[in-house]
C-alpha positions in Angstrom: -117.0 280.2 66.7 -116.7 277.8 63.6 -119.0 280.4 61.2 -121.7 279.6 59.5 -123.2 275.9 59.1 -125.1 276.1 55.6 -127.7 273.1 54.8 -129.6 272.0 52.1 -133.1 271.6 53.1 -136.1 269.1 51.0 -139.9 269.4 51.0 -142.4 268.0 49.5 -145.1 269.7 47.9 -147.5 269.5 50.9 -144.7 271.3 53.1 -143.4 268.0 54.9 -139.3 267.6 55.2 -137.8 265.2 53.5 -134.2 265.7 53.5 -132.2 268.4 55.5 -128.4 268.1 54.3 -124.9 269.2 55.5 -121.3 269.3 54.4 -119.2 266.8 56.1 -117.0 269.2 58.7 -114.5 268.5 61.7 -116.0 270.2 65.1 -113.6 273.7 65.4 -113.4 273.7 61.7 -115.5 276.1 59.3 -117.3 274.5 56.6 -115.9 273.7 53.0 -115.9 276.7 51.0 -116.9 274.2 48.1 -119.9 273.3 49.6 -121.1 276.3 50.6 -120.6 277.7 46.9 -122.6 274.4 45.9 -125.5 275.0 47.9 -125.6 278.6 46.9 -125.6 277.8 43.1 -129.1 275.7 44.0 -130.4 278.8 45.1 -133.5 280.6 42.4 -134.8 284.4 43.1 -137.2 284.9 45.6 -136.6 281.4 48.0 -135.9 281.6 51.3 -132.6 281.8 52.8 
């Protein structure tokens, strides 16, 4: 497989999606390292994975 496929997901306050983001990757090619490590940075104790 190409691994994991990480995204950065957007909602407004009333639950609706307003963005849903992902690192630019070749098909066959695992994601950047760098934007994984980005994403994870974003991340605050006790939201969901």
């Amino acid at each position: 497989g190409d691994g994991f496929v990480t995204s950065l997901e957007l909602f407004a306050a009333d639950g609706t999606q307003i963005a849903q983001l992902y690192g630019q990757r070749t098909e066959g090619m695992p994601e950047q390292a760098c934007w994984r490590e980005q994403v994870n940075a974003l991340r605050t104790p006790g939201a969901a994975a």
